[in-house]
N, C-alpha and C positions, 0 to 999 in steps of 0.2 A: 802655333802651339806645339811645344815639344811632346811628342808621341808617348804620353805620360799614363799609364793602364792601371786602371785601380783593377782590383780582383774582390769583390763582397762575397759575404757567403753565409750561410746561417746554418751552423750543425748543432747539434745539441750533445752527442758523444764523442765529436774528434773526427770521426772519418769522413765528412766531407770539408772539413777546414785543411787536413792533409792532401784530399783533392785539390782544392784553393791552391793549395803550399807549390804541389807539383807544375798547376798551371803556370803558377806567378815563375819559376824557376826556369820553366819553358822559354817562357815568354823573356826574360831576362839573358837567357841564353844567347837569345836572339839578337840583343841588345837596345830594350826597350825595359824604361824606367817604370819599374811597377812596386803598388802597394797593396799590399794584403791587410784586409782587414775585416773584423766579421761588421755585417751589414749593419749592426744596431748602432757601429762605435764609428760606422763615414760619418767625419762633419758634413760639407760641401763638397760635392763632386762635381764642380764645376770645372774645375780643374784641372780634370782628366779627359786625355782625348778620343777615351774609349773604353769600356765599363764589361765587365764579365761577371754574372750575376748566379751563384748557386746556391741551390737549399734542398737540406737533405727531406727525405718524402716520408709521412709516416700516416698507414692508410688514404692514400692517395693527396694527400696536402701537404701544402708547404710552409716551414717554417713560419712564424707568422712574423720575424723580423723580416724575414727576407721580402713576405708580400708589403710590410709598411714600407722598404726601402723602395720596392719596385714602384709604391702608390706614389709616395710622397715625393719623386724624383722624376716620374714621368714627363713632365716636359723638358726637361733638362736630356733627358733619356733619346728622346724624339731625336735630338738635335747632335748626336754622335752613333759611333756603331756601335752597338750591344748584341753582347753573345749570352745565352740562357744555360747554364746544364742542372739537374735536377740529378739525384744518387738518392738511389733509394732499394732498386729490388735486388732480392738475392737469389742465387740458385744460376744456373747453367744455362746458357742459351743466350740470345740475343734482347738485351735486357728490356728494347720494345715492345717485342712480340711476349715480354712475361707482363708487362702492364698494358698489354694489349691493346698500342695505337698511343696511351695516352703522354704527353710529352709535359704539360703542364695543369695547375688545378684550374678547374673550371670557372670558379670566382673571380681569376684575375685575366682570363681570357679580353675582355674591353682593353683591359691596359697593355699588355701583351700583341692584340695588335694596334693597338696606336703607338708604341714604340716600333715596333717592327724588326726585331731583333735579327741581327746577318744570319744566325744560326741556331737551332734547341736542340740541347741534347739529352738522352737516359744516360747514365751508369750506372752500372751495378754499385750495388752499396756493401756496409756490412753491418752485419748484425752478432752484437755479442751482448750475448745471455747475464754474462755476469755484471755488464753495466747495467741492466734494465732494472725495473720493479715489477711486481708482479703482474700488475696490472698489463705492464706491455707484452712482456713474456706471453700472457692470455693472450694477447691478440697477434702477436706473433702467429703462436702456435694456432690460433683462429683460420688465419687466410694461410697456414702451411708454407710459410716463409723457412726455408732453413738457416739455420744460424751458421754463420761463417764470414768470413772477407772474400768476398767477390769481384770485386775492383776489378777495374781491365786496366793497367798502368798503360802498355801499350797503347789501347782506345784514347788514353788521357792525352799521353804526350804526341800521339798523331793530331788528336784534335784541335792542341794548344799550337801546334807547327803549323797548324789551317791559317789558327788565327795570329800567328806571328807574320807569315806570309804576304796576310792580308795587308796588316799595320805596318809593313815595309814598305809597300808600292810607291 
């Protein structure tokens, strides 16, 4: 099977499908055949010989495409390598130590480890005010999220070089 990398991802304002954007370019750089695609619109990933799955975090959860792609795909998932990253917190510092320890949501923890993914990662995420509604704004302002673009591009493109590395051997 030719080393064929899909990238899913599930944002709802842009900024971790940009994340996606920079992995898959990573990874192409490299010189491995990837597609980007947000997780609700994969047909069949059978395809691929190796799957990179992200969803942006909002109060500790994850998109909820991204958890049906991860359910509904699980044993296909089992049977290739899978990498996880979740973008979500914002603010300064080491974006695990702001979600303190936690790398994914607790719900989908059974399927999580029975796929057994190479690697889980945080990113920082971003948060902008003027896309939200007010509602979100509230809870932003709630758990004292600051609003900004946080990203670690760096952190990105080190992580996606991991896993191009890996997909060479």
């Amino acid at each position: 099977m030719e080393k064929k990398v899909l990238v899913a991802y599930a944002s709802k304002y842009g900024a971790t499908a940009e994340i996606a954007e920079k992995i898959a370019g990573v990874l192409r750089e490299a010189g491995l055949t990837v597609d980007v695609v947000p997780a609700n619109k994969v047909g069949n990933p059978a395809s691929y010989a190796a799957v990179v799955l992200g969803s942006a975090v909002y109060i500790g959860q994850w998109r909820k495409e991204a958890v049906k792609f991860l359910k509904s795909n699980q044993k296909l998932l089992v049977e290739r390598p899978v990498w996880i990253f979740s973008s979500g917190p914002s603010g300064k510092g080491d974006p695990l130590e702001l979600v303190k320890g936690w790398r994914f949501p607790g719900k989908i923890r059974s399927v999580i480890e029975t796929v057994k993914p190479v690697d889980i990662v945080v990113f920082h995420g971003s948060i902008d005010n003027e896309k939200m509604n007010a509602i979100e704004r509230f809870m932003i302002k709630n758990v004292k999220a600051p609003p900004g673009d946080f990203r670690d591009w760096e952190a990105i493109t080190a992580w996606a070089k991991k896993i191009a590395a890996e997909l060479k051997k």
